[in-house]
N, CA, C and O atoms as a DFTB+ gen file, in Angstrom:
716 C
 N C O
     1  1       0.841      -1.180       0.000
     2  2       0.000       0.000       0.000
     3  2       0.885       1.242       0.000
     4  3       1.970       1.159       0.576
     5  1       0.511       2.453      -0.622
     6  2       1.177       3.674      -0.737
     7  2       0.325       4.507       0.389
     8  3      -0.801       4.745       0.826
     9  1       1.151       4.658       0.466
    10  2       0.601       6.327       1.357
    11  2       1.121       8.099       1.063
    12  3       2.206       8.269       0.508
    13  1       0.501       9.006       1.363
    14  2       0.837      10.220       0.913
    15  2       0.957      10.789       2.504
    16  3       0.157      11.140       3.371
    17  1       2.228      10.687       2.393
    18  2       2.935      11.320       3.669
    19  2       3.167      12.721       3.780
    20  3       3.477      13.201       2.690
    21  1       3.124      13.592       4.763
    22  2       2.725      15.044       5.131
    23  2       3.893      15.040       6.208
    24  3       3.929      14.325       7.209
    25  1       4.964      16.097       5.761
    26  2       6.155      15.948       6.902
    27  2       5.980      17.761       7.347
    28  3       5.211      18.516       6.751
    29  1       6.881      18.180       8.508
    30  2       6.738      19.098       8.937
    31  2       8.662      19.247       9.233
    32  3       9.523      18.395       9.017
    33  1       8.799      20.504       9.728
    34  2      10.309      20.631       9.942
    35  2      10.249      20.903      11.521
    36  3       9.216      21.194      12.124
    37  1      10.864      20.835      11.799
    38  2      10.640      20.971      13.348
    39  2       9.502      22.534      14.180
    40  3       8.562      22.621      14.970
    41  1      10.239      23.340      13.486
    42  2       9.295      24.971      13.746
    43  2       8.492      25.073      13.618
    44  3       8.093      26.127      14.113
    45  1       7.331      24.190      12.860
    46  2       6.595      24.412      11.637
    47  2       5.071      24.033      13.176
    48  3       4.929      22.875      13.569
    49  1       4.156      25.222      13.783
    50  2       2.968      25.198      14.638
    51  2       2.449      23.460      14.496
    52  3       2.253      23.081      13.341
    53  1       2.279      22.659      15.379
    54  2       1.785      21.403      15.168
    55  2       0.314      21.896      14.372
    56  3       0.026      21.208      13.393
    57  1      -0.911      23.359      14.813
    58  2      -2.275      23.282      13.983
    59  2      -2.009      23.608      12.880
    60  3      -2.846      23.434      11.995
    61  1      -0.555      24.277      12.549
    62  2      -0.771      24.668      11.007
    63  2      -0.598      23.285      10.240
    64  3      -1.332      23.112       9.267
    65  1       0.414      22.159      10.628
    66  2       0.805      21.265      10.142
    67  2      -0.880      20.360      10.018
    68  3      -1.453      20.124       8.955
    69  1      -1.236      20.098      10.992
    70  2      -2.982      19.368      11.142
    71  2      -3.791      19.509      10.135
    72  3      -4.332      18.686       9.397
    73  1      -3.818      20.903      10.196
    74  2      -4.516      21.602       9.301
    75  2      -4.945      21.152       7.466
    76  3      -5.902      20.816       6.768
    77  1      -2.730      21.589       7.349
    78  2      -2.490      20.923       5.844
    79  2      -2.677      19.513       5.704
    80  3      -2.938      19.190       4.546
    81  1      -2.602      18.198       6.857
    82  2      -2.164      16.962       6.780
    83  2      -3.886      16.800       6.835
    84  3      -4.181      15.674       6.434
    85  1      -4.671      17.321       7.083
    86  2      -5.949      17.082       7.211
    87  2      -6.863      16.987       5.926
    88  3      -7.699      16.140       5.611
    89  1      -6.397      18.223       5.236
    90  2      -6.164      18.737       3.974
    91  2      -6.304      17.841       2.981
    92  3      -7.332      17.660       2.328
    93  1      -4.885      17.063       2.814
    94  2      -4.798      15.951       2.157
    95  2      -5.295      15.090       2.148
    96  3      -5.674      14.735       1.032
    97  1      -5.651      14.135       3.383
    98  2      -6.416      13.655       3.401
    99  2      -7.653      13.868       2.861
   100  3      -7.903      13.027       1.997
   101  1      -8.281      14.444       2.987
   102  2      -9.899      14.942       2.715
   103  2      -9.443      14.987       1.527
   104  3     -10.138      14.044       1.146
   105  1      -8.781      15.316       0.465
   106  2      -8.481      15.821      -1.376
   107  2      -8.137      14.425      -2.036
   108  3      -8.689      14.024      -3.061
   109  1      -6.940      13.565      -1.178
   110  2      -6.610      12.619      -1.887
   111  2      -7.138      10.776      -1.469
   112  3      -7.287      10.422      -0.300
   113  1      -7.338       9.874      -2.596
   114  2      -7.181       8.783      -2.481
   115  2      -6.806       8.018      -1.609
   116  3      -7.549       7.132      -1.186
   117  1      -5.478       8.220      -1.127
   118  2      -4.751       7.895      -0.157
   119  2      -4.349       7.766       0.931
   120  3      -3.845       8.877       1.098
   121  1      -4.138       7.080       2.083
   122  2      -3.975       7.246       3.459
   123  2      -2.979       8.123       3.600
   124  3      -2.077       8.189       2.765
   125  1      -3.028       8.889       4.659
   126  2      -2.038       9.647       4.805
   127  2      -1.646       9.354       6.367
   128  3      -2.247       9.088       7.408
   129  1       0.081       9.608       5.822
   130  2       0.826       9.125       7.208
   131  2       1.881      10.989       7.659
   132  3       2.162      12.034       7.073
   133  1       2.049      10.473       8.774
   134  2       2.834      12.254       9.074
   135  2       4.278      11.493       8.975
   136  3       4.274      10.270       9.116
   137  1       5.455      12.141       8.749
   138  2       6.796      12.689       8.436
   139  2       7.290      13.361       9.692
   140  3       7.107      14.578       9.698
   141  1       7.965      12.770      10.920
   142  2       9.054      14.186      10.936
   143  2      10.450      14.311      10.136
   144  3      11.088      13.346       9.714
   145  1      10.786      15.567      10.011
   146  2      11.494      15.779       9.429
   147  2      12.395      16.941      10.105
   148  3      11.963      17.718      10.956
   149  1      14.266      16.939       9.381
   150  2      14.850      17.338       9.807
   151  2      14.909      19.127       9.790
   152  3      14.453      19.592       8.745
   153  1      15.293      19.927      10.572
   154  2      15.611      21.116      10.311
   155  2      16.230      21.746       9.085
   156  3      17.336      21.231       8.918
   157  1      15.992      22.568       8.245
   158  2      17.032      22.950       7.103
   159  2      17.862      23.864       7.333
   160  3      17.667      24.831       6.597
   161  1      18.705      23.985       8.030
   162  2      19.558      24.941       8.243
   163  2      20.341      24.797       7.003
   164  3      20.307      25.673       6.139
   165  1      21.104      23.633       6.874
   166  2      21.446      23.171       5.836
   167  2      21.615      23.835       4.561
   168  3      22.617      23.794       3.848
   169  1      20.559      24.434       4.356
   170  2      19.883      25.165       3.202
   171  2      20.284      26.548       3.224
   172  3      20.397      27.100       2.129
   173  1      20.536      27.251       4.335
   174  2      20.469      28.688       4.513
   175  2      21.526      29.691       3.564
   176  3      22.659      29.258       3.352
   177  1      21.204      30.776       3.111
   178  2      21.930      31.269       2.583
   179  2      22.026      32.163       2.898
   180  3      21.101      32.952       2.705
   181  1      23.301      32.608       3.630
   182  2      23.521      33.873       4.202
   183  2      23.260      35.549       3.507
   184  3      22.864      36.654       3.877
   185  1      23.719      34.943       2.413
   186  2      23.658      36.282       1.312
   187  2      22.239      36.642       0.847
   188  3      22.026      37.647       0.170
   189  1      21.228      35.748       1.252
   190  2      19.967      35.964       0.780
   191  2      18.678      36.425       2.054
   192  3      17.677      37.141       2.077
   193  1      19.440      35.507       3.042
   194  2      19.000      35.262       4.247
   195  2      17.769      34.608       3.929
   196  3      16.622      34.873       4.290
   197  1      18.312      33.508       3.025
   198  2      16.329      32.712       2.867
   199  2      17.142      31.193       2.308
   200  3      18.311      30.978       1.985
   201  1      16.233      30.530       2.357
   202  2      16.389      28.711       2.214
   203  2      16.306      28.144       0.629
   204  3      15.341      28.310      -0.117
   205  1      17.621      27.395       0.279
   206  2      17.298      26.780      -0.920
   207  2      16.479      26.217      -1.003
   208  3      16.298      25.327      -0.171
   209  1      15.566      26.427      -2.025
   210  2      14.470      25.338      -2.124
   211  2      14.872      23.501      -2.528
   212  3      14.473      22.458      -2.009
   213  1      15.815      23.767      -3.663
   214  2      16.084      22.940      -4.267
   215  2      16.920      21.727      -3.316
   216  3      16.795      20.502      -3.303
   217  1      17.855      22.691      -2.512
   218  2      18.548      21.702      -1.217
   219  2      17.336      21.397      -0.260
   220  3      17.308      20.221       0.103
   221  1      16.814      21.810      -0.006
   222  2      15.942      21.540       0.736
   223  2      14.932      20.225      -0.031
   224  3      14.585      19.344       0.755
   225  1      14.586      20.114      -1.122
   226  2      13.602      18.672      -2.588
   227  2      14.614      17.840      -2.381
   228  3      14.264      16.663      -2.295
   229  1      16.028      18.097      -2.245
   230  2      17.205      16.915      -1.867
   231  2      16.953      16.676      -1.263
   232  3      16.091      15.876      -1.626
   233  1      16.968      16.683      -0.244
   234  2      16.993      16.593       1.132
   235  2      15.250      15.331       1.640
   236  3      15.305      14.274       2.268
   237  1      14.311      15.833       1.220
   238  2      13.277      15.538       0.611
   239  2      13.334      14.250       0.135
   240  3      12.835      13.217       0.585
   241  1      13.980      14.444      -0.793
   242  2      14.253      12.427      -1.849
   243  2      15.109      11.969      -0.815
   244  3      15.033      10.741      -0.857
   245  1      15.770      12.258      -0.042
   246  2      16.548      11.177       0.522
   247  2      16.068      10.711       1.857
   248  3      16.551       9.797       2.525
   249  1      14.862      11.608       2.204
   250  2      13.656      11.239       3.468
   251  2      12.865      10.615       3.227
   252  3      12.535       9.807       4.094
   253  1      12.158      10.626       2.010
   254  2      11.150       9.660       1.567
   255  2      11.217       8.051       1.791
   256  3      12.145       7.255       1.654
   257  1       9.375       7.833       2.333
   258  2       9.819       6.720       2.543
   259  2       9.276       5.557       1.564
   260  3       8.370       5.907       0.807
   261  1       9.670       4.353       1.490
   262  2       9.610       3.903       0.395
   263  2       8.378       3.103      -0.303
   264  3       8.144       2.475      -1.335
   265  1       7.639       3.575       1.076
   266  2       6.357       3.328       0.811
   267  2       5.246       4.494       0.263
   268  3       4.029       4.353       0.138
   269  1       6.323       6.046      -0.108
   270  2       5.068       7.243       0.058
   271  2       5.101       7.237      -1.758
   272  3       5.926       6.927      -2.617
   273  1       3.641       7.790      -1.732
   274  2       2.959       7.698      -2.970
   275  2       3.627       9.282      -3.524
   276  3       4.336       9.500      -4.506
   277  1       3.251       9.961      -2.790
   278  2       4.054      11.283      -2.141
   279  2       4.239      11.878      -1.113
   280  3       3.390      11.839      -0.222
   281  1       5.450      12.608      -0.975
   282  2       5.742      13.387       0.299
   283  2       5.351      15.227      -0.095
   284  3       5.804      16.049      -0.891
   285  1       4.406      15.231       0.838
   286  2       4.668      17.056       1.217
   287  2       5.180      17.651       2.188
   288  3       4.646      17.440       3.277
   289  1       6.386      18.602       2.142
   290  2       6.557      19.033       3.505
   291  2       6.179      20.190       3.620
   292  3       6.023      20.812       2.569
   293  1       5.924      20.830       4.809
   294  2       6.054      22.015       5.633
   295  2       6.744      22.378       5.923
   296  3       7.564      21.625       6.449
   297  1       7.158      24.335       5.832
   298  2       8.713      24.398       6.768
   299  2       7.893      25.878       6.884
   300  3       7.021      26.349       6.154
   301  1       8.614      26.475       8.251
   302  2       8.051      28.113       8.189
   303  2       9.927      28.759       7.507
   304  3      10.239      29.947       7.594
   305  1      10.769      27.815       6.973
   306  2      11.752      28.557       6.227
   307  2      11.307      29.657       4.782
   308  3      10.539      29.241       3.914
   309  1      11.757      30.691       4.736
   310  2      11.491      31.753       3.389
   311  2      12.377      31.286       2.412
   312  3      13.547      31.666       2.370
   313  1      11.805      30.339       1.482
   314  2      12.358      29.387       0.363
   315  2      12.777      30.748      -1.050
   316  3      12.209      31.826      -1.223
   317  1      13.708      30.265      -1.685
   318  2      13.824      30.659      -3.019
   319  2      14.577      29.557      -3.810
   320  3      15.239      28.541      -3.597
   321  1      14.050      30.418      -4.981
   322  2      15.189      29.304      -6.469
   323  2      16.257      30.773      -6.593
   324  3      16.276      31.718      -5.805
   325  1      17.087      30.589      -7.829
   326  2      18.111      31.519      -7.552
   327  2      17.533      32.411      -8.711
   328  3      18.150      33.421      -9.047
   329  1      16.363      32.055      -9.323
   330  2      16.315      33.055     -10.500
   331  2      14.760      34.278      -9.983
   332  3      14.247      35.257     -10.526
   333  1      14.505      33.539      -8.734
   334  2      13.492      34.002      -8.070
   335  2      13.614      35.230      -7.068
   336  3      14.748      34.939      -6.687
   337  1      13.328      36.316      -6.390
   338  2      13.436      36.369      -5.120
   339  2      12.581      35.468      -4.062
   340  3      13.127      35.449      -2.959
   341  1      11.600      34.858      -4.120
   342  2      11.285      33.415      -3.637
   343  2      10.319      32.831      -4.219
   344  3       9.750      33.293      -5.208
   345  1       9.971      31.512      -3.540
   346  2       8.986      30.751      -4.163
   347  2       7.821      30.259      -2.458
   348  3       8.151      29.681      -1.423
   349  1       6.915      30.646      -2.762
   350  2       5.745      29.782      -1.692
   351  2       6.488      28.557      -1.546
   352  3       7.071      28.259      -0.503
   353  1       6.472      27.871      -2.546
   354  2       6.639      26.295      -2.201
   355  2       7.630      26.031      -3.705
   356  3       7.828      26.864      -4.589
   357  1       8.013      24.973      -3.657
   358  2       8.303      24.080      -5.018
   359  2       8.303      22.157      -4.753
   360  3       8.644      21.421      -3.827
   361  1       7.692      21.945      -6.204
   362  2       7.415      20.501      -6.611
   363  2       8.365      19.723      -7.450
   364  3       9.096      20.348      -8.219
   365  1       8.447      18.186      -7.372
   366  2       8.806      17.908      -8.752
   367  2       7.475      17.384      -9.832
   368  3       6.533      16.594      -9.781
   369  1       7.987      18.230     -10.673
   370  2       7.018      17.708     -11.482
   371  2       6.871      16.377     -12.228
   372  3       7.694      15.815     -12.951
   373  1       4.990      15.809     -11.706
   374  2       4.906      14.482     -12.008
   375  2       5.904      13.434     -11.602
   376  3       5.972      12.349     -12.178
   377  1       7.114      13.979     -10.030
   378  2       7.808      13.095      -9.119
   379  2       6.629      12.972      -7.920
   380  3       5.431      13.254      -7.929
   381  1       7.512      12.427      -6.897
   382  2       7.123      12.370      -5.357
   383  2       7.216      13.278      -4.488
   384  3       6.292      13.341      -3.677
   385  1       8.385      14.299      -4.370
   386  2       7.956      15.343      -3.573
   387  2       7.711      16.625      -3.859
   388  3       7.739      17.195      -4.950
   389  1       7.373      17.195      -2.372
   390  2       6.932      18.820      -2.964
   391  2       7.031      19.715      -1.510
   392  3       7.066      18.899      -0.589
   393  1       7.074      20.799      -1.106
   394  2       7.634      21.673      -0.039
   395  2       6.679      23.094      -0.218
   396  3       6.424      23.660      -1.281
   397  1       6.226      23.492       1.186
   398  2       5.747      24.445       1.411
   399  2       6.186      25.172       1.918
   400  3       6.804      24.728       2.885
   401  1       6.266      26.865       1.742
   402  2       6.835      27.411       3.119
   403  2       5.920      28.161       3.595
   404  3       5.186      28.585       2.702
   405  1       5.559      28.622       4.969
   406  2       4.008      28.926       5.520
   407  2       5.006      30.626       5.643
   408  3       4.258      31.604       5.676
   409  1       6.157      30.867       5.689
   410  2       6.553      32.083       5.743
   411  2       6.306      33.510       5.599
   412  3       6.434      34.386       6.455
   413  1       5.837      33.637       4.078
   414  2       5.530      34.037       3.429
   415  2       3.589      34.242       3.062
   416  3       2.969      34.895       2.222
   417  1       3.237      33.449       4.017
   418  2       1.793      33.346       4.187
   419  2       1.475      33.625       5.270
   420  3       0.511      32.958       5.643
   421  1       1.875      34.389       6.053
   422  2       1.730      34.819       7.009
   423  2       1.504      36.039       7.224
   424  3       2.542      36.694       7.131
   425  1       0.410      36.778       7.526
   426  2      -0.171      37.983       7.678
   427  2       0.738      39.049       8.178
   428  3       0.771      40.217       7.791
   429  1       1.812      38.225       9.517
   430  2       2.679      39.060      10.070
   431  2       4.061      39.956       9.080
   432  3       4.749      40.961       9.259
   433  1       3.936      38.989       8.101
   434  2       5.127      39.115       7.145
   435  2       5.167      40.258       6.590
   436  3       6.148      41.001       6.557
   437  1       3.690      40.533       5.945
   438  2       3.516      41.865       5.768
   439  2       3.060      43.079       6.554
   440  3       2.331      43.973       6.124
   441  1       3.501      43.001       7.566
   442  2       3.470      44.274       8.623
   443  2       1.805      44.582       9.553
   444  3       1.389      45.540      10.205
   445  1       1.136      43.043       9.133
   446  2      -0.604      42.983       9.770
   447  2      -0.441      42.235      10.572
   448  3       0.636      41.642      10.628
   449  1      -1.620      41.948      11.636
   450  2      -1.867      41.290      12.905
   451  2      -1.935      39.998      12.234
   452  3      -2.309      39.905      11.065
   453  1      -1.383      38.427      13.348
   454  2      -1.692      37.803      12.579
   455  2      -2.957      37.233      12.694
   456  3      -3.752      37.669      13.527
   457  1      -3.301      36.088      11.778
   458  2      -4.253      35.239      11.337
   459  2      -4.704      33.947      11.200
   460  3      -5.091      33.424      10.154
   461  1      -4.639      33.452      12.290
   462  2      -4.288      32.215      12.002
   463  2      -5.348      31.321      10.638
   464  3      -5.079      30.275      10.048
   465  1      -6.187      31.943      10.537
   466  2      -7.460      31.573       9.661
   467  2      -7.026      31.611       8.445
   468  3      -7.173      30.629       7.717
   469  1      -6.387      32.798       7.987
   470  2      -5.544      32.983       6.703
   471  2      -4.933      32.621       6.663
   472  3      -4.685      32.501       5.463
   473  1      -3.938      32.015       7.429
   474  2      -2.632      31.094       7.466
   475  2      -3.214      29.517       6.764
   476  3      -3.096      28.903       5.704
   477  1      -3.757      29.381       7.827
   478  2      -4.747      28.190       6.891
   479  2      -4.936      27.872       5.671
   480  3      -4.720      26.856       5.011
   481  1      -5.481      29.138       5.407
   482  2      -6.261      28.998       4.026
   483  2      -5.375      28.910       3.367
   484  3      -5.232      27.965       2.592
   485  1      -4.470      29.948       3.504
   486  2      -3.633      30.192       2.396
   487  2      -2.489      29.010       2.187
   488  3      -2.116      28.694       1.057
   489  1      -1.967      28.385       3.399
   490  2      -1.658      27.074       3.369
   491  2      -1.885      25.833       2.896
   492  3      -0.982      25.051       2.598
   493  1      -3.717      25.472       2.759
   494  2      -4.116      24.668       2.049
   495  2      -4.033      24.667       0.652
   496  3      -3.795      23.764      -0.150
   497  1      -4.410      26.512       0.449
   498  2      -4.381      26.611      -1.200
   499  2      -2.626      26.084      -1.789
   500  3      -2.352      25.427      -2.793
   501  1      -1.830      26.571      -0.908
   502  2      -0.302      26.083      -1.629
   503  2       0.022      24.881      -1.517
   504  3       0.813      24.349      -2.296
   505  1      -0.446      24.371      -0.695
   506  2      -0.322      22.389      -0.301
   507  2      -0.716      21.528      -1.606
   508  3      -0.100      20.591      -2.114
   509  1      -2.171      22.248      -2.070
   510  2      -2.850      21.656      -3.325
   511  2      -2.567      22.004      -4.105
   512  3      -2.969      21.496      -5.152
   513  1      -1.516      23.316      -4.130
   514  2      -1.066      24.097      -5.927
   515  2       0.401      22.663      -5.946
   516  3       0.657      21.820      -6.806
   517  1       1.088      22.967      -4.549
   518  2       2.809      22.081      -4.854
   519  2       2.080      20.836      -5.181
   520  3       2.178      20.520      -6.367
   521  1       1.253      19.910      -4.310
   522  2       1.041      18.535      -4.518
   523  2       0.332      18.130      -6.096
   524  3       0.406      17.079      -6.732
   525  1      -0.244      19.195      -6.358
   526  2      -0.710      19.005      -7.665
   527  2       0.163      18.585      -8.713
   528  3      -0.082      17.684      -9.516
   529  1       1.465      19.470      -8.650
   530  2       2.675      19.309      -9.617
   531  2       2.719      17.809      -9.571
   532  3       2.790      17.187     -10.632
   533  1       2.682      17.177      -8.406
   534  2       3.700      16.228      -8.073
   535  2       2.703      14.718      -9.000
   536  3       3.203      13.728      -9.535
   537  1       1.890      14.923      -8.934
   538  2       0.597      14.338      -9.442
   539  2       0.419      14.831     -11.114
   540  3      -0.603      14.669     -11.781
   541  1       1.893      15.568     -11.655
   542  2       1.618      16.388     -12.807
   543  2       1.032      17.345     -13.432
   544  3       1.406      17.677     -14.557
   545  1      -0.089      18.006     -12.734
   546  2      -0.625      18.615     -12.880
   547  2       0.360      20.472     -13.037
   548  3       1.117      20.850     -12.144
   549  1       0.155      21.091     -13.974
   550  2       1.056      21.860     -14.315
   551  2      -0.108      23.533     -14.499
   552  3      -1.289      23.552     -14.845
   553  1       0.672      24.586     -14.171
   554  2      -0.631      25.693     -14.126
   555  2      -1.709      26.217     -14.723
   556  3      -2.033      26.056     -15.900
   557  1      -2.188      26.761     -14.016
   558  2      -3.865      26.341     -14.960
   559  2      -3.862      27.839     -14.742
   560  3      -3.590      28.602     -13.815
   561  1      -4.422      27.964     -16.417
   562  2      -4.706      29.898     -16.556
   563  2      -6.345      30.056     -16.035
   564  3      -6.978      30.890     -16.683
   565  1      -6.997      29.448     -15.091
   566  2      -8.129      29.764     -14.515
   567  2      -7.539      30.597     -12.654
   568  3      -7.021      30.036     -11.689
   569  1      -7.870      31.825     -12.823
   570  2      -7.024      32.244     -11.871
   571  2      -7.937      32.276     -10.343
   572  3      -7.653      32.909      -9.326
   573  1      -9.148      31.333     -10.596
   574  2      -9.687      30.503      -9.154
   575  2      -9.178      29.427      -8.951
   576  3      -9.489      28.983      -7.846
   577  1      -8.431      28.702      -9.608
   578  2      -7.956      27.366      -9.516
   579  2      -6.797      27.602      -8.728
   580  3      -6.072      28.597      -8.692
   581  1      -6.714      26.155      -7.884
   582  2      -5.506      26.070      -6.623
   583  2      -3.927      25.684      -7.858
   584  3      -2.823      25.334      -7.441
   585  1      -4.225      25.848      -9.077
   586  2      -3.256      25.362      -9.887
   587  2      -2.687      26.724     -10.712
   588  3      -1.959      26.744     -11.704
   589  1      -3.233      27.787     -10.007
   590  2      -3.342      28.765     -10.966
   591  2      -1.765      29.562     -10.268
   592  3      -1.747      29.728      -9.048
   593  1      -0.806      29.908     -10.908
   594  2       0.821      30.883     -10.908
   595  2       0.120      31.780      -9.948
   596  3      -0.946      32.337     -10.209
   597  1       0.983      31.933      -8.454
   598  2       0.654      32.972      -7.736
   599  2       2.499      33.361      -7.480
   600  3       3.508      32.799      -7.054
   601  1       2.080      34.683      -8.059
   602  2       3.822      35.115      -7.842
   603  2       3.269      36.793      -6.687
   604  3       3.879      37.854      -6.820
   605  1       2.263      36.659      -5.835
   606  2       2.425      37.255      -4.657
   607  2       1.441      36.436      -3.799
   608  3       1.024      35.295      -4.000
   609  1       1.120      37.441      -2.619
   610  2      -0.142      36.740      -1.829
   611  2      -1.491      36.868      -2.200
   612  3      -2.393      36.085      -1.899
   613  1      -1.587      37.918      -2.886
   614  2      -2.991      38.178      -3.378
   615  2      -3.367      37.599      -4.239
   616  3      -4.589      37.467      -4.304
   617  1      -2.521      36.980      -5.306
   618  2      -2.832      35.794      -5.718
   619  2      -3.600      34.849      -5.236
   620  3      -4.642      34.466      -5.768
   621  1      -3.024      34.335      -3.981
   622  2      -3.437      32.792      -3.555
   623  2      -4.703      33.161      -2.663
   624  3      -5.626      32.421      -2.320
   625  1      -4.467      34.689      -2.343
   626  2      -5.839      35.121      -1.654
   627  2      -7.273      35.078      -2.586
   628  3      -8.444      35.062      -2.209
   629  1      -6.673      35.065      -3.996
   630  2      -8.085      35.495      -5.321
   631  2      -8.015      34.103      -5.494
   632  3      -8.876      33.928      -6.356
   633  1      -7.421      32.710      -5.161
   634  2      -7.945      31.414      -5.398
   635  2      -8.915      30.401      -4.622
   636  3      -9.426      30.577      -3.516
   637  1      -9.010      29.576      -5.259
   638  2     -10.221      28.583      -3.979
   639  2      -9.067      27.913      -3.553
   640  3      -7.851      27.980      -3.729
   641  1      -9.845      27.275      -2.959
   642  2      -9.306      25.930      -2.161
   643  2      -9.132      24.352      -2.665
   644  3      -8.921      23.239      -2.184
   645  1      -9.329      24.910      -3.786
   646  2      -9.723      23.219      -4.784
   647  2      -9.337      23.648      -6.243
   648  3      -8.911      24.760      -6.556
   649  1      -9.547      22.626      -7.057
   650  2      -9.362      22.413      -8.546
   651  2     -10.124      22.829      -9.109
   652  3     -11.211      22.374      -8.752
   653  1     -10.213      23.723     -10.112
   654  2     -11.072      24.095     -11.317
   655  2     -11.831      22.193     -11.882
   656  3     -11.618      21.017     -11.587
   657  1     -12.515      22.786     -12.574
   658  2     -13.058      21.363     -13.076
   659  2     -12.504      20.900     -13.626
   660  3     -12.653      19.681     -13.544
   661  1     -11.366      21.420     -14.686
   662  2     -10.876      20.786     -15.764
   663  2      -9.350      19.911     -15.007
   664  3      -9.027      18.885     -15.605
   665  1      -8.560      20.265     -13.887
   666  2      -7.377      20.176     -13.418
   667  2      -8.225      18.905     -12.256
   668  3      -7.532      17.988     -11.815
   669  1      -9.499      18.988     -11.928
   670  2      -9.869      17.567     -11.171
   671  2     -10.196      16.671     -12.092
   672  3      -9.805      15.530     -11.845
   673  1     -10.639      16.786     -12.826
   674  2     -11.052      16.118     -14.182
   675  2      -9.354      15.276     -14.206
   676  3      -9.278      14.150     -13.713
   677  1      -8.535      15.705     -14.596
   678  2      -7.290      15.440     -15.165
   679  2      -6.803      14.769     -14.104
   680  3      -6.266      13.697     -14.381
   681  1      -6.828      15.046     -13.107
   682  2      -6.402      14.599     -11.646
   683  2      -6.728      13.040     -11.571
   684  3      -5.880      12.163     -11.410
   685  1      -8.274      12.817     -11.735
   686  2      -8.964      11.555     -11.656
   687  2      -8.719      10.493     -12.631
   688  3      -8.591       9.276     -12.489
   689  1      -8.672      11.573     -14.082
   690  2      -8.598      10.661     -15.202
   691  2      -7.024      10.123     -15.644
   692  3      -6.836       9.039     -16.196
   693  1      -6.180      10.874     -15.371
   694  2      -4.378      10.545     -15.355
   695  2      -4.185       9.075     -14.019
   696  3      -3.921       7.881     -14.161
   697  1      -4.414       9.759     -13.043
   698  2      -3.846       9.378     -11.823
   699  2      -5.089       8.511     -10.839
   700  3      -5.054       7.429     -10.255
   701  1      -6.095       9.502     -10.980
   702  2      -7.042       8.272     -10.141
   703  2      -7.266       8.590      -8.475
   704  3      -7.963       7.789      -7.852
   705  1      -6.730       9.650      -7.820
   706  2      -6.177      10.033      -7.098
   707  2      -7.368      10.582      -5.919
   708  3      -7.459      10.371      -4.710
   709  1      -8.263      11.424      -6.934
   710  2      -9.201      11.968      -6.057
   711  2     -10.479      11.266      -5.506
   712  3     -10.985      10.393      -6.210
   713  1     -11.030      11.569      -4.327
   714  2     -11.870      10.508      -3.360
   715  2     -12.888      10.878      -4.593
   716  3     -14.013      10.379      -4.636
């Protein structure tokens, strides 16, 4: 049996982690098992003062376990690629894993009280944009869809919480995936 495992980094609020691992469950096929997982310091880049993403998807494949259908993690690290100033999250596409960072979704980040409600939300919506990749699913120009390019927060704030029809459609009919 596969399972779709939900890891966290050590920092990472046990309700925000619940929340997303709950998430999954309820969206996917699959049993879902929790992950701990290691700290990324590892990753840090002084000159940026933010976390490789990509060391961090290493790091990732070599945690996986060999039973997961896929792995998602959680980290409250502020991820980037190098051509980026950051990324929410990153996937492999149509692989096994995929990485969130709740950092950047965080109300406090931008100079407001926080939220834990929006943290949420906005957490679930990036859980289902990265895990989607991983499942192949690639961006969708419907800009309510959890598949839809969010290159700020207001982005992921103008999306749902779920798949356009056509990206569940594809979901079910590729992979098979959704309850």
């Amino acid at each position: 049996m596969k399972y779709f495992y939900v890891g966290a980094t050590p920092e990472v609020e046990r309700g925000v982690f619940v929340s997303v691992r709950d998430r999954m469950a309820s969206e996917y096929g699959a049993p879902v098992k929790e992950l701990r997982l290691p700290d990324v310091q590892f990753a840090y880049d002084a000159g940026r003062k933010q976390y490789r993403s990509m060391d961090v998807l290493e790091m990732l494949a070599r945690q996986c376990p060999a039973d997961a259908l896929k792995l998602l993690a959680v980290t409250e690290r502020d991820l980037f690629v190098p051509v980026l100033t950051f990324v929410f999250g990153q996937a492999q596409l149509g692989g096994r894993i995929a990485v969130v960072s709740l950092a950047r979704l965080r109300q406090e980040f931008y100079g407001l009280a926080p939220s834990p409600e929006v943290l949420v939300e906005r957490a679930a919506k990036e859980a289902l944009h990265e895990s989607g990749h991983t499942f192949g699913l690639v961006h969708c120009t419907d800009r309510s869809c959890a598949m839809s390019l969010a290159t700020n927060v207001r982005h992921i704030d103008g999306k749902q919480a779920a798949w356009c029809a056509a990206c569940a459609a594809l979901l079910l009919r590729t992979q098979g995936v959704l309850r």
